[in-house]
C-alpha positions as CSV (number, residue, x, y, z in Angstrom):
1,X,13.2,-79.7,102.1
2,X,9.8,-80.1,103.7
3,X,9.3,-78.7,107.3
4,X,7.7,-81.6,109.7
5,X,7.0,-81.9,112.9
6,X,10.0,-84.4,113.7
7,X,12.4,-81.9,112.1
8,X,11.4,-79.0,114.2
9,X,11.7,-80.8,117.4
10,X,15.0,-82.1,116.4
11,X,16.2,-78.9,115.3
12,X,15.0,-77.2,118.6
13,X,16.7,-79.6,120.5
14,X,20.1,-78.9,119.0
15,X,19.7,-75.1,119.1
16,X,17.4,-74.4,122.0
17,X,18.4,-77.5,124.2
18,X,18.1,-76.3,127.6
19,X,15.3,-73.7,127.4
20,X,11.8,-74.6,128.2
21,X,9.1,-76.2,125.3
22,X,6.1,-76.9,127.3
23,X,5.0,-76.8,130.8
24,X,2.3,-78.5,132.5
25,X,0.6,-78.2,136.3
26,X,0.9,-81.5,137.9
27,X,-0.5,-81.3,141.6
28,X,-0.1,-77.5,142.4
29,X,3.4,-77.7,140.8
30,X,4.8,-76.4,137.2
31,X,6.6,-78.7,135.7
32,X,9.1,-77.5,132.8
33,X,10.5,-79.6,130.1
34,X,13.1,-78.3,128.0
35,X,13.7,-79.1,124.3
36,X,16.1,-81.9,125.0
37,X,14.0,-83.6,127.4
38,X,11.0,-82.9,125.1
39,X,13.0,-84.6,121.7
40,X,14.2,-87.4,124.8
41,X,11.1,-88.5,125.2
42,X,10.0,-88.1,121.8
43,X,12.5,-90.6,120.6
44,X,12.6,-93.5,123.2
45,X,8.5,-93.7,122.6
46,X,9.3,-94.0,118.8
47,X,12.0,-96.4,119.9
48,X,9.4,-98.6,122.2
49,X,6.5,-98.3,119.0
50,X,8.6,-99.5,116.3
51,X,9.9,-102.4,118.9
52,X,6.1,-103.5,119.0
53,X,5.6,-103.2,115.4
54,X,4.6,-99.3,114.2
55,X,5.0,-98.5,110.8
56,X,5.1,-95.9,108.4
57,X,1.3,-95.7,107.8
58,X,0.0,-96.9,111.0
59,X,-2.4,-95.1,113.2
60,X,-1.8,-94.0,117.2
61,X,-5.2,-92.6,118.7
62,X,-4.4,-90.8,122.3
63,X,-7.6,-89.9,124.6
64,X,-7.1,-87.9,127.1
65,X,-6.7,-84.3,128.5
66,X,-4.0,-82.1,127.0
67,X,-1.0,-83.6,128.8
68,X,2.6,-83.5,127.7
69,X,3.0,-87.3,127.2
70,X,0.0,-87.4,124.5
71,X,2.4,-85.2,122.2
72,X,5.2,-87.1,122.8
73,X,2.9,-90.1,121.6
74,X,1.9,-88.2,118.8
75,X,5.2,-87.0,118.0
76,X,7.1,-90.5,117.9
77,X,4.1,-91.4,115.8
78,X,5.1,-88.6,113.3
79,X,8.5,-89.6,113.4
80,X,8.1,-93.2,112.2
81,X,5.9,-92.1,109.5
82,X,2.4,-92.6,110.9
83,X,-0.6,-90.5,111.9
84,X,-1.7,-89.2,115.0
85,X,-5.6,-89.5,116.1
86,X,-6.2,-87.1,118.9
87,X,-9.9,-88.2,120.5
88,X,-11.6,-85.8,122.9
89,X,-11.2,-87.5,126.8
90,X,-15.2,-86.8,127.1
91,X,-16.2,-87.8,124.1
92,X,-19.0,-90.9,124.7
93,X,-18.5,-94.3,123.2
94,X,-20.9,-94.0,120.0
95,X,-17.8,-91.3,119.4
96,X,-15.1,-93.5,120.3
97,X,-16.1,-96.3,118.2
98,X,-17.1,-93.9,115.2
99,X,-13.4,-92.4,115.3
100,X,-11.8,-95.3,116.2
101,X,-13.3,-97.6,113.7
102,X,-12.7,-95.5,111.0
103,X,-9.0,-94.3,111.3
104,X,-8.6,-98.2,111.9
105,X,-5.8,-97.4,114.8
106,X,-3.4,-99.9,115.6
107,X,-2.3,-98.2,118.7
108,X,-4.4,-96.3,121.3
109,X,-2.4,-93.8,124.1
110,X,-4.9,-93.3,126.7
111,X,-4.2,-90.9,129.2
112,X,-5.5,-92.7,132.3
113,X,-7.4,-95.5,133.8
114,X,-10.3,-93.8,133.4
115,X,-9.9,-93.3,129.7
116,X,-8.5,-97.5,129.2
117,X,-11.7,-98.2,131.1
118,X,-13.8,-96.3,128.7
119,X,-12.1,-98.1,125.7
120,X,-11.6,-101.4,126.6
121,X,-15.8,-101.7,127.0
122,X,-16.0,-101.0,123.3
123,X,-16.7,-103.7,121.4
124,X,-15.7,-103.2,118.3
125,X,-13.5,-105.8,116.6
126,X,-11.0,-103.2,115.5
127,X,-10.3,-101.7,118.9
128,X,-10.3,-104.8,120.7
129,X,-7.3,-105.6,118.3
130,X,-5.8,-102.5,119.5
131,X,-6.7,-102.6,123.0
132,X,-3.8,-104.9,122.4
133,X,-1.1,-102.3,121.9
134,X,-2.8,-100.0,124.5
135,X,-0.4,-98.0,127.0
136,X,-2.0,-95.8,129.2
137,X,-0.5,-92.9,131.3
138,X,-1.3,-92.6,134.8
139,X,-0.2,-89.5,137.0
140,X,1.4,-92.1,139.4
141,X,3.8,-93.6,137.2
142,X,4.3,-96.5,139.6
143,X,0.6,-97.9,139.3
144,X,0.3,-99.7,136.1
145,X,-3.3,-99.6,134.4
146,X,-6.1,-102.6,135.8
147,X,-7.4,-105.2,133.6
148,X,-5.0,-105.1,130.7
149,X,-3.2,-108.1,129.8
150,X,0.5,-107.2,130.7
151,X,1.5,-109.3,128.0
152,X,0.2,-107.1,125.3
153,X,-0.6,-103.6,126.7
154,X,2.0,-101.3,128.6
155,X,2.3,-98.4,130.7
156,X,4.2,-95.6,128.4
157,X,7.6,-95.2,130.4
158,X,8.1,-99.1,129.7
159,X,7.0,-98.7,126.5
């Protein structure tokens, strides 16, 4: 049987459950996420992407810095059979529009409102179309991003 991604987390989550599988620094303060909370969050993004029409095949581009959330988006991607395109959160918009266009993404993670911002002034056809599936992670998860149409584009714990 072929060793993925998916299967590791799930199998880390049955036999390690409780201890820690990544830690980030949020405001001064290390924050620890066990295995089970790690394959939690994994699975109810997967959940929300499929609910707003991922497939096996589709792309998910996340910008932004190296932030526990962007792996669970890349994860749940994984696990519904699509591919993960990571962008670098400085990378300028020739860069953006090169990497975007090409992978043809159908779903872009962006980290913050700084990194929507940055997107949503492409203007490429093919990220204006998925500007439209956009969810965007913001260290306050109470403040939703500005200027995207709530109708299409969600913030990733609603997602």
């Amino acid at each position: 049987m072929t060793t993925t991604l998916p299967r590791l987390l799930r199998r880390n989550a049955e036999t390690m459950a409780q201890r820690p599988a990544i830690r980030e620094k949020n405001r001064g303060i290390w924050q620890t996420y066990t295995w089970s909370q790690y394959n939690r969050e994994v699975c109810d993004f997967a959940s929300g992407l499929a609910a707003h029409g991922f497939r096996r095949a589709d792309l998910l581009a996340v910008v932004g810095d190296n932030r526990p959330r962007l792996y669970w988006a890349q994860l749940a991607a994984q696990c519904l059979g699509g591919v993960a395109v990571p962008v670098y959160q400085d990378s300028i918009a020739a860069e953006l529009v090169y990497v975007l266009d090409h992978a043809e993404v159908s779903v872009i993670v962006a980290e913050d409102q700084e990194q929507a911002d940055k997107i949503l002034a492409l203007s490429s056809s093919t990220i204006r179309a998925a500007c439209s599936t956009m969810t965007c992670r913001s260290s306050d998860l109470s403040r939703r991003c500005r200027r995207l149409d709530e109708t299409s584009a969600g913030h990733m714990p609603d997602i």
